[in-house]
C-alpha angles and dihedrals in degrees: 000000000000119000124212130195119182110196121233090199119081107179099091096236096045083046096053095041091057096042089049085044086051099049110020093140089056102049089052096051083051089050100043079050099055088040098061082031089065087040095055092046088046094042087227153056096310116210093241083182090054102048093038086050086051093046089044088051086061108029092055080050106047095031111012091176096055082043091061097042084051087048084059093044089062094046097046095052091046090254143139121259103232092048089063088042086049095056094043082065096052098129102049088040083056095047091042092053094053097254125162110220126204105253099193092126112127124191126187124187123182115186106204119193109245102003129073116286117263107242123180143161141188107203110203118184140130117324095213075074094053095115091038103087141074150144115288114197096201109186112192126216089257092066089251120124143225140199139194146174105199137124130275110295092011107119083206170348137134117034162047155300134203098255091077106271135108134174138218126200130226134172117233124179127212130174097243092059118111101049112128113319117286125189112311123262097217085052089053098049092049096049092046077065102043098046115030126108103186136351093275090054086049089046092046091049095052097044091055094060130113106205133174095198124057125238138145112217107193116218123211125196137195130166139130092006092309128107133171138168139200135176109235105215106210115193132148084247096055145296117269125187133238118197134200111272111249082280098060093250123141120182118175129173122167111303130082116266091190138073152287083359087071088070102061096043115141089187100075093064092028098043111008084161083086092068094058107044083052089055090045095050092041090049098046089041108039122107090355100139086191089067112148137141093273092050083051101054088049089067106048085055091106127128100177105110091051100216097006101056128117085248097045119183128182115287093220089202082065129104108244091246096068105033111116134184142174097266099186139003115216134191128194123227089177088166091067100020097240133122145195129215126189124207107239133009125321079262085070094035119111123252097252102045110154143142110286112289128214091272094053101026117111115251098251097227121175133193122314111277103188147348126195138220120209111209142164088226123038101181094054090060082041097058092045094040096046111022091034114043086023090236102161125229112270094203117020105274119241108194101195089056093064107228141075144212109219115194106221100186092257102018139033117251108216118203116189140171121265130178094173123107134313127317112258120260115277127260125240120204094255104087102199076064092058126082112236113277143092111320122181154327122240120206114211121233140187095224123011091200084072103033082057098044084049096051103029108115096019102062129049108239120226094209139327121294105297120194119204124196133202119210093238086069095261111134143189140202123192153136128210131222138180138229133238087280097048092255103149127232141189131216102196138192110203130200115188122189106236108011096119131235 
């Protein structure tokens, strides 16, 4: 089953307080894992303090804003900071503890010329996580959307946004990982999604960044009809490029496919499987014109090389600590921002897997843009909107044209002329009084007492000052009033649990 959780909170600390407050069991399973996990690598009792004080120290330098929102995941499932840091770094705490990771990750990407890119990934990793993982919807304060498949108290990892871009994720090995913590791949891979406008903004960032563990994280790209993709090849010595072949294919596994990088790969003697799952992916997928995400799945479905296929399943004669499995198979609609995770490896997986079509695909809706007022006199609103509560006109006001374009901070207030009818009854503050319908808008202050002493005497006010209090400690304080129509309004003082100082 995959599980899927969307945030309602888009200030990073408040989102990451309510994910951590949501699934505090979980991110502590996840942290009791990657605890024994760095215990096992070390071969003894790893400083989960030392190394998350290390990861915080470059992820609030390299992404303030995901370190804020780690910094919420911690508070909301009752955790220290450093354990969730610590965890975000899971790969360069495991490199830096000597650890040997399972590289069984496969990604395929097929460009085709006037359709929406292929883009598909087997995600191998221990099979002791296997229930740690799911799909986060993760809206920003902006209206853009991201959206990530990643494990419990890991901001990222696999994914994509709504500008056209999405990222796989891939484990690389150098012999020059492991020294000191850099900045967190996982983190990396989440904030190339958050913040990037376009490929070249994802390709600066990258490049830009100063890691201890190695990783390529392959960027795919539509937009306008266009569409590219490139792997990212992150190492402490540098970074290095791989490209699609003349056909638009991209295969990577888990060895470096640039240089001089290729020169200093542990994996080739640690992991060889990597080279041919690459071969077998390139052979059964190069110049096929009828590439999608099912054909590509057809052709991970290989079991030949037992733990080290691209379908890997558990060796039971195995010791838990080295059983391994394809936990998820995801595939990329970058064109419409969606994704789809299955549950197992591409053997499991259904006939038609494929991205999210248009029957099954999330409306993409962004912030409010406008709302309108109809009224029998538009001066008079205007007067009140715009002389009395100070709101400034969001396009110039023509009286004699009858409307109006008020400016509401984060949406437009439209007012426009009506001769039809009454004016509905008015509204009162308790909710079970009022007939079913639209009811108010709240404007949001920093201190009620002066938003009262400004407006006293020039509003009529609904009711006295009501506060309102929501059992995870979150409270409100507010009083509503209403307009020269008898439209009701709120002026509001939030306090949100959480949110940070």
């Amino acid at each position: 089953m995959t599980r899927r959780f969307r945030s309602t909170q888009v200030r990073p600390r408040d989102r990451g307080y309510e994910f951590g407050s949501a699934h505090a069991e979980q991110v502590g399973a996840s942290v009791a894992a990657y605890r024994q996990l760095f215990d096992r690598a070390a071969g003894s009792a790893v400083d989960l303090d030392h190394w998350g004080t290390l990861a915080l120290e470059r992820i609030t330098a390299a992404a303030p804003a995901i370190a804020d929102e780690i910094a919420g995941i911690a508070d909301g499932a009752g955790l220290p900071v450093t354990a969730v840091a610590a965890i975000n770094a899971r790969t360069e705490v495991l490199a830096a503890v000597g650890g040997v990771t399972p590289s069984e990750c496969s990604t395929v990407v097929r460009l085709r010329d006037g359709d929406a890119p292929v883009s598909v990934q087997a995600w191998d990793w221990f099979a002791e996580l296997a229930d740690l993982w799911f799909v986060w919807e993760i809206p920003h304060e902006n209206g853009h959307l991201t959206t990530t498949v990643t494990e419990y108290g890991i901001v990222g990892k696999i994914g994509v946004n709504d500008r056209g871009l999405g990222v796989h994720f891939n484990i690389l090995h150098h012999s020059e990982d492991g020294n000191g913590i850099g900045v967190p791949v996982h983190v990396l891979a989440r904030a190339v999604l958050d913040e990037s406008r376009d490929l070249n903004h994802a390709l600066v960032r990258l490049a830009q960044a100063k890691v201890s563990a190695s990783t390529s994280l392959t960027l795919v790209a539509n937009s306008g009809g266009e569409s590219a993709a490139v792997s990212v090849e992150l190492h402490p010595g540098g970074i290095g490029y791989a490209l699609p072949d003349r056909d638009g294919l991209l295969v990577h596994t888990n060895h470096f496919l640039s240089s001089p990088a290729n020169l200093h790969d542990t994996e080739l003697r640690d992991g060889p499987d990597t080279v041919i799952r690459f071969d077998m992916l390139r052979r059964r997928l190069s110049g096929r014109p009828d590439v999608d995400a099912p054909a590509v799945v057809e052709a991970m479905t290989s079991h030949l090389l037992g733990g080290g296929a691209t379908c890997c399943h558990v060796d039971p004669a195995l010791p838990t600590a080295a059983r391994f499995e394809t936990l998820a198979t995801v595939s990329l609609d970058v064109e419409n921002g969606t994704l789809t995770a299955h549950s197992g490896g591409p053997c499991t997986i259904p006939a038609d897997f494929a991205a999210p079509t248009k029957e099954n695909t999330v409306l993409k809706l962004k912030r409010i843009d406008n709302m309108d007022i109809l009224t029998h006199d538009v001066d008079a609103l205007v007067a009140f909107y715009h002389g009395v509560l100070g709101l400034a006109f969001h396009l110039p006001y023509e009286k004699e044209e009858e409307w109006a374009a008020i400016d509401m901070g984060n949406v437009t207030l439209y007012i426009f002329k009506s001769e039809v009818g009454e004016h509905a009854p008015r509204r009162t503050a308790v909710n079970p009084d009022n007939a079913p319908g639209y009811d108010s808008i709240a404007f949001e202050v920093d201190s009620l007492d002066e938003a009262e002493a400004a407006l006293d005497g020039r509003v009529e006010w609904v009711d006295e000052r009501i506060q309102w209090k929501h059992p995870s400690g979150t409270w409100y304080q507010y009083r509503p009033f209403f307009d020269p129509d008898g439209n009701m309004l709120y002026v509001t003082e939030p306090h949100i649990v959480g949110a940070g100082v």
